[in-house]
C-alpha positions in Angstrom: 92.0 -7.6 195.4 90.0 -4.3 196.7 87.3 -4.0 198.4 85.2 -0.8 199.2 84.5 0.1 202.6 82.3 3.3 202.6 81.1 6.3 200.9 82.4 9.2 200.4 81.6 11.9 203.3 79.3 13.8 201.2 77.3 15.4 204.4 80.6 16.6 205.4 81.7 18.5 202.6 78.0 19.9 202.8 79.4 21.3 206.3 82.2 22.9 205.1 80.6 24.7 201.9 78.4 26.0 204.3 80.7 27.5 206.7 82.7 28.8 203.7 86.1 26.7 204.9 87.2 30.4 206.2 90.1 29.9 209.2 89.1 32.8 211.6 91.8 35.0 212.3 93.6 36.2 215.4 94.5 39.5 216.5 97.9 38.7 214.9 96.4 38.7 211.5 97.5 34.9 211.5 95.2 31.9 211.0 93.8 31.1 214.5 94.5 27.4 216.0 90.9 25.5 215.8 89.8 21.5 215.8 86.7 22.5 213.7 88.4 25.2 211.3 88.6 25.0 207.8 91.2 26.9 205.9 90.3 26.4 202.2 87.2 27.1 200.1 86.6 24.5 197.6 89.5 22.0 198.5 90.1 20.4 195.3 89.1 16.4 195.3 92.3 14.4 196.8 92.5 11.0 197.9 95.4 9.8 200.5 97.5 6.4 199.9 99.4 5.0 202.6 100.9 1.7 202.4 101.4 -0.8 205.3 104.8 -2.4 205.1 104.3 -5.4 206.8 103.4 -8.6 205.2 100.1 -9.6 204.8 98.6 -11.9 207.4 100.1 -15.1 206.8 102.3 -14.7 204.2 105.9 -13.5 203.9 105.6 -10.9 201.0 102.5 -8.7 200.1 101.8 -5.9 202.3 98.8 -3.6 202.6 97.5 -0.2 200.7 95.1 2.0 202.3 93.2 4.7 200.1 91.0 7.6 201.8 88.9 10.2 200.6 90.0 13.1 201.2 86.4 14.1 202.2 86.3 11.7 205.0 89.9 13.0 205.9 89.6 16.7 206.4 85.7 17.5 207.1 84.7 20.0 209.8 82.2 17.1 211.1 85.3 15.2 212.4 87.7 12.5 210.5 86.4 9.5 208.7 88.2 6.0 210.2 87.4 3.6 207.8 89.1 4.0 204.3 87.1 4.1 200.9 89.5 0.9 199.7 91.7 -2.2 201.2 94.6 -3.3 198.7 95.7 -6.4 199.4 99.2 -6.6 198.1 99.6 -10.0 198.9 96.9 -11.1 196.3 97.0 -9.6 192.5 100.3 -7.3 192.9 102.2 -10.2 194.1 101.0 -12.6 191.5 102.1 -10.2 188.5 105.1 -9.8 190.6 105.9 -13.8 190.5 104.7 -13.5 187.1 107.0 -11.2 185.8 110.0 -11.3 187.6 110.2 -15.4 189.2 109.7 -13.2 192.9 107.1 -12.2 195.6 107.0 -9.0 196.8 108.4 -7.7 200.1 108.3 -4.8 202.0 106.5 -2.1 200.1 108.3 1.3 201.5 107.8 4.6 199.2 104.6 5.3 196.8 105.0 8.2 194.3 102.5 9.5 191.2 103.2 10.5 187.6 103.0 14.1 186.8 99.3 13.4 185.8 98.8 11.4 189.0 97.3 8.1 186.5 99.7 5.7 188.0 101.6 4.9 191.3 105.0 3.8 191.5 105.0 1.1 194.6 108.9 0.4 195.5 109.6 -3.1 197.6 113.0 -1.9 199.7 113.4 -6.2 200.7 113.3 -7.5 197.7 114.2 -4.4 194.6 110.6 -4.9 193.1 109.1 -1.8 191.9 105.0 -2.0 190.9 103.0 0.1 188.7 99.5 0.8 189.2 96.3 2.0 187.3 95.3 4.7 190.2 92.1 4.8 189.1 91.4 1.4 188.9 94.1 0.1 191.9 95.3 -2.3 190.3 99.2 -3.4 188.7 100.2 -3.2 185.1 103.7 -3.5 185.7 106.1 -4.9 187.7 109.9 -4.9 187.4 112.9 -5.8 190.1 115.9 -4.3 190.8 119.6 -5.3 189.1 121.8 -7.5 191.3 124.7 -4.8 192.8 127.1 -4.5 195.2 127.6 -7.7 197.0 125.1 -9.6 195.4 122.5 -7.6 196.7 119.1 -5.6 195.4 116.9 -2.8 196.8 114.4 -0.6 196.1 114.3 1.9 198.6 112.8 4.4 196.0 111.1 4.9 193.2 110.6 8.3 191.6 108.4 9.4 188.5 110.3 12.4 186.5 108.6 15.4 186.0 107.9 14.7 182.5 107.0 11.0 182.8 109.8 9.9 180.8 111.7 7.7 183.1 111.4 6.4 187.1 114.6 6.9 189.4 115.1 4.0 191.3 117.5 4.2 194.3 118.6 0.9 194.4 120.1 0.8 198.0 121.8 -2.0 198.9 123.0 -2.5 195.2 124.5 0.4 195.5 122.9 1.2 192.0 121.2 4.3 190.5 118.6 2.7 187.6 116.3 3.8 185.3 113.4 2.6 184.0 111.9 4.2 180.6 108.3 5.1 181.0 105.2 5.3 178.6 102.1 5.2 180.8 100.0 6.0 177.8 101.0 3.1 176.0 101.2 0.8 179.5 105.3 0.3 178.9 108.1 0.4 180.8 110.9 -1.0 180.7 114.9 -1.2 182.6 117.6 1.0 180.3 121.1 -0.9 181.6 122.9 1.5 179.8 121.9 4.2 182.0 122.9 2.6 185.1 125.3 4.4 187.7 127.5 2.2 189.8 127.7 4.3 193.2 130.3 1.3 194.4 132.9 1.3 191.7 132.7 4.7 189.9 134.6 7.8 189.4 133.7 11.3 190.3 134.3 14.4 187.6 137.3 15.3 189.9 139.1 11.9 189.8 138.1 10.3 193.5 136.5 7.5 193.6 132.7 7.6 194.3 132.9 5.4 197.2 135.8 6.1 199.7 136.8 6.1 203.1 136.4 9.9 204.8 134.3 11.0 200.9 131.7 9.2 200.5 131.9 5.6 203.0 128.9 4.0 201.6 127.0 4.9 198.8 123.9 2.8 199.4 121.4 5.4 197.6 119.0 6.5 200.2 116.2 8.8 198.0 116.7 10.0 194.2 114.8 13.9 194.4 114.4 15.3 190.9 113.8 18.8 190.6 110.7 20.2 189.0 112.7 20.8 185.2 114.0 17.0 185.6 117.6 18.8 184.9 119.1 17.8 188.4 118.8 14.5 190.4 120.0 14.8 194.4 120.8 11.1 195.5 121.3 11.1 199.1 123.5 8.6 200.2 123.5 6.3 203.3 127.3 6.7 204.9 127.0 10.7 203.6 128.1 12.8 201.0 126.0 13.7 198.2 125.4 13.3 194.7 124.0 15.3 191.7 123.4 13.6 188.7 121.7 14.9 185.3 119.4 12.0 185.2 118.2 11.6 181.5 121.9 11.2 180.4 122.7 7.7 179.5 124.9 6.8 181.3 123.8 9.0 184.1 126.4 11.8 184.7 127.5 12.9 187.6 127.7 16.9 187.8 128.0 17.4 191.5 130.2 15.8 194.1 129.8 16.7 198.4 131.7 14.9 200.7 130.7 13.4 204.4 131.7 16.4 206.3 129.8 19.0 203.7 126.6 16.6 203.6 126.4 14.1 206.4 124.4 10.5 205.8 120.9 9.1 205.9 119.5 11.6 204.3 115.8 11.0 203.2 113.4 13.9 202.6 113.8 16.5 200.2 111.5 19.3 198.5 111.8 22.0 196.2 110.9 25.3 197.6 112.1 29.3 196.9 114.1 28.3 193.9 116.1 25.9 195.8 115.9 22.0 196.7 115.5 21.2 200.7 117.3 18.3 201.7 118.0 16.7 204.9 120.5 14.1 207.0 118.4 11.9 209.5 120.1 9.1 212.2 118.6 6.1 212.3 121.0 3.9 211.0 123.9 2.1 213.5 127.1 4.0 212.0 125.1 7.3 212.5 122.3 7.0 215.5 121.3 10.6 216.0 121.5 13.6 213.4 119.2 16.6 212.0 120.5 18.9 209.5 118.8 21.0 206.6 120.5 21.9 203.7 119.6 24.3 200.9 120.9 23.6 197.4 120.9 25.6 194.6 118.9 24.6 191.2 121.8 26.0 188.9 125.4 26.0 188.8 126.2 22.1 189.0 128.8 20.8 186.4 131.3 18.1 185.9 134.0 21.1 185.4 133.3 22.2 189.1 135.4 21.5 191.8 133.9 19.4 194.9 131.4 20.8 196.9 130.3 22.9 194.6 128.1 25.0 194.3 128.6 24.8 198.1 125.2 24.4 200.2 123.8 26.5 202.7 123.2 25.0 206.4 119.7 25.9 207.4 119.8 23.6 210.6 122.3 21.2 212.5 121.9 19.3 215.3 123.9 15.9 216.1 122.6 15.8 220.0 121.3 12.3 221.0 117.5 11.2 220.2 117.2 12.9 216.5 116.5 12.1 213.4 115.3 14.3 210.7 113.4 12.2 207.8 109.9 13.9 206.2 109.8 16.9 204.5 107.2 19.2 202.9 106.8 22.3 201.8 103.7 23.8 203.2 101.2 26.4 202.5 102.5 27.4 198.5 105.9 26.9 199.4 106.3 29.5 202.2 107.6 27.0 204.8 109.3 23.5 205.1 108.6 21.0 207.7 111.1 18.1 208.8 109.8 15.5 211.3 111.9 14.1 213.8 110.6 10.2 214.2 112.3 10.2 217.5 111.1 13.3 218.9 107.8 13.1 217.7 108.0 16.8 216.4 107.8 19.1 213.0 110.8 21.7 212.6 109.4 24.1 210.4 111.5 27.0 208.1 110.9 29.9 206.7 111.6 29.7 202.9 112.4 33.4 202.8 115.0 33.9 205.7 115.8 30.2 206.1 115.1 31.0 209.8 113.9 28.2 212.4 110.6 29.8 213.2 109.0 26.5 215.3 108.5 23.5 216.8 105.6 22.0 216.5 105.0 18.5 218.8 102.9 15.7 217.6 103.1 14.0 220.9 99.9 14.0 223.3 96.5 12.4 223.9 96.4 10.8 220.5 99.5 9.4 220.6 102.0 9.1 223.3 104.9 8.0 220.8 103.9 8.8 217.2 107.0 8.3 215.5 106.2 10.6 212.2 107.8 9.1 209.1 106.6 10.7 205.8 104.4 13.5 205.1 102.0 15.1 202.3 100.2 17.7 201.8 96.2 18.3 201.2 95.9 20.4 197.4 95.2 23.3 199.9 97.9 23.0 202.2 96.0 23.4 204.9 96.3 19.7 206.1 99.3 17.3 206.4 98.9 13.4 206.6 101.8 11.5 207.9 102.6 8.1 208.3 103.0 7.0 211.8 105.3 4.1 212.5 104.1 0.4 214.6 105.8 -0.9 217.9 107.5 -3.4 215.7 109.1 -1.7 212.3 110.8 -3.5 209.7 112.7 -0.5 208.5 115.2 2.1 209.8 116.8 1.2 213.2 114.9 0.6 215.8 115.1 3.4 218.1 114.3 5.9 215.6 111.4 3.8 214.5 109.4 2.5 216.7 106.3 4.1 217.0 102.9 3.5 219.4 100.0 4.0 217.3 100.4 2.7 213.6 98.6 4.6 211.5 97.5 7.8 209.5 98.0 11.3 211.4 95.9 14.4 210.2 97.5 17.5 211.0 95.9 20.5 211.1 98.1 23.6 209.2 97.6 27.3 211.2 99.1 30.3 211.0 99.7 30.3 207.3 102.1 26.5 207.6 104.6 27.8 210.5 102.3 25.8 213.0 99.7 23.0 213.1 97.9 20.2 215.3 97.7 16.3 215.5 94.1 16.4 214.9 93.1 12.9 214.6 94.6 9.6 214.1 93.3 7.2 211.6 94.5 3.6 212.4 96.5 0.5 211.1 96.4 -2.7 212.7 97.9 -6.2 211.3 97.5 -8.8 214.1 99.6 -11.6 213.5 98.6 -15.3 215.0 100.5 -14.8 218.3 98.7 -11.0 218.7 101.9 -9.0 218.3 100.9 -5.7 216.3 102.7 -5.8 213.0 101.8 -2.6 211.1 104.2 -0.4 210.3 103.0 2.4 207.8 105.4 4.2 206.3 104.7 5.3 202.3 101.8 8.2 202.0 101.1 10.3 199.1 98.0 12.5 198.3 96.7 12.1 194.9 95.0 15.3 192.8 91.8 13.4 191.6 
């Protein structure tokens, strides 16, 4: 079920043609800092999805998708509150869901697009579903659940589309599984392929060790599958640590590179391709590991089953294991000239230099708009010059608590200056799901922009 909420801002995109969307420039030669500014002429059309996780209102599955126009989003007149379209997941996803795989819905946690960005990919991290939508139209053509793993259980913590639509990744977490599903979006098919399956659990690395192993790799729960843009290379970050590299159109899946805990530590979430090289990072937020930041830099060549492990070895762009962090978001900003990592617990951006790797700020989401924003995930506008991040709820349902809990639920518009190595919370667009006692359930935590 949808239903549309308003129009399109077209008086403010009026505003900004008119002011020509130019960022005015310091003495510095660098984009001055500006709650009005614009930093793009002709933004290309975008809309933003961001997914509640919580269930809907009165029911223990569904959930909620949000869809803004980018207009109504990044306008000089201000930001638009009310979103172009309500999803209710609870409704017509969950009934193909029970359709098609005897089970509701629960928990929907990541969103990606195709290459072509005609369909979503909606993974359930409770219960292993993953849904596939008609973007245009909103609505599921697919769903499919996750294989029974590693001690009876099934997750979908993620869901990725490969570059060239042949196949989605699927990081079945607590299953311990890597799957595949073939992909025709053309045709409206997809389908499981079992004999691509990689057992994280009960396999054997190129070098002889087993994949799972006290002091290698503890627990293999697969965190978030990251394809690189030639779909040669897979990087599955894994919950207890350690690292995998898999070519992930081989059937079975192969492994070609092998890290260990103390070369890669765990939780590691985000991930982006940027300078020739995949950015990856290891976040706390889980019991065994309560507080960690680190930013690694792999190579996009190299990897082979001949190679010893830990090789070819990564570079350390950033380590920090003092208490209260967690790295998780990433994106790469501004064409690719810096990365940001947000810190849920800190409430703050790191941001890199691609070209020297070096630390070059901090930028703090915290203040008048939010107290304790709790920045999950992150996209970018087709300009770059904004950022849209999920903000967690007071009461999440994923990641441990500390690191999670957030005080205003909702979408945060960031503001991009001085050509991506700063910005500015700009505005807060909100998520509420009241349950029947008035405790705030929302939790938002999936956001992706979509090229329209």
């Amino acid at each position: 079920m949808k239903m549309s909420l308003g129009p399109f801002l077209g008086a403010t995109v009026g505003l900004c043609l008119l002011s020509a969307c130019v960022e005015p420039v310091g003495s510095d030669g660098q984009a001055a800092i500006g709650d009005e500014t614009e930093a793009a002429l002709g933004e290309p059309a975008f809309e933003v999805w961001a997914v509640d996780q919580s269930n809907t209102n009165g029911l223990a599955h569904g959930g909620t998708l949000y869809i803004y126009s980018g207009a109504s989003l990044t306008g000089a007149a201000g930001v638009g509150s009310v979103p172009a379209e309500v999803v209710d997941l609870g409704a017509q996803t969950s009934a193909l869901c029970l359709a098609q795989t005897g089970a509701n819905p629960v928990r929907p946690h990541m969103v990606f697009f195709n290459a072509t960005h005609t369909h979503a990919v909606l993974s359930f991290v409770a219960s292993g579903h993953v849904a596939i939508f008609d973007a245009a139209a909103r609505t599921p053509v697919a769903c499919l659940r996750a294989s029974v793993g590693a001690g009876g259980a099934r997750q979908a913590h993620a869901a990725v589309p490969a570059p060239d639509d042949s196949y989605i990744l699927v990081a079945n977490q607590n299953g311990k599984l890597l799957e595949r599903i073939a992909t025709d979006y053309a045709a409206g098919t997809f389908a499981w392929e079992p004999a691509a399956t990689l057992d994280l659990a009960t396999c054997i690395t190129p070098t002889g060790d087993p994949c799972q192993f006290p002091h290698i790799r503890p627990d293999n729960a697969p965190i978030c599958p990251i394809i690189d843009s030639t779909g040669s290379y897979g990087f599955i970050t894994l919950r207890g640590g350690g690292l995998l590299v898999v070519d992930p159109a081989a059937t079975p899946m192969q492994i070609v590179g092998e890290y260990d805990e103390a070369t890669v530590h765990g939780n590691g979430c985000g991930g982006v391709e940027a300078g020739g090289t995949m950015f990856l990072n290891s976040g706390g937020g889980t019991a065994a590991n309560l507080d960690q930041f680190d930013v690694y830099r792999f190579p996009l060549s190299g990897y082979s089953p001949s190679n010893p492990a830990n090789t070819p070895a990564p570079e350390v762009v950033f380590a920090d294991d003092s208490p209260d962090r967690d790295a998780h978001g990433v994106a790469a900003i501004q064409q690719g000239q810096n990365v940001w990592v947000l810190d849920r617990i800190q409430g703050v951006a790191e941001v890199f230099d691609v070209q020297t790797n070096d630390h070059v700020n901090t930028v703090d989401l915290k203040g008048s708009y939010a107290e304790d924003p709790a920045p999950d995930l992150l996209d970018t506008s087709p300009s770059g010059n904004r950022l849209f991040v999920s903000l967690r709820g007071p009461t999440p349902l994923s990641g441990d608590p500390h690191a999670s809990v957030g005080s205003t639920p909702g979408v945060g518009v960031v503001h991009v200056t001085q050509y991506g190595r700063s910005g500015k919370l700009k505005a807060i667009v909100p998520i509420t799901n009241t349950d029947a006692g008035g405790v705030e359930r929302a939790d938002p935590h999936a956001i992706r922009v979509r090229r329209l």
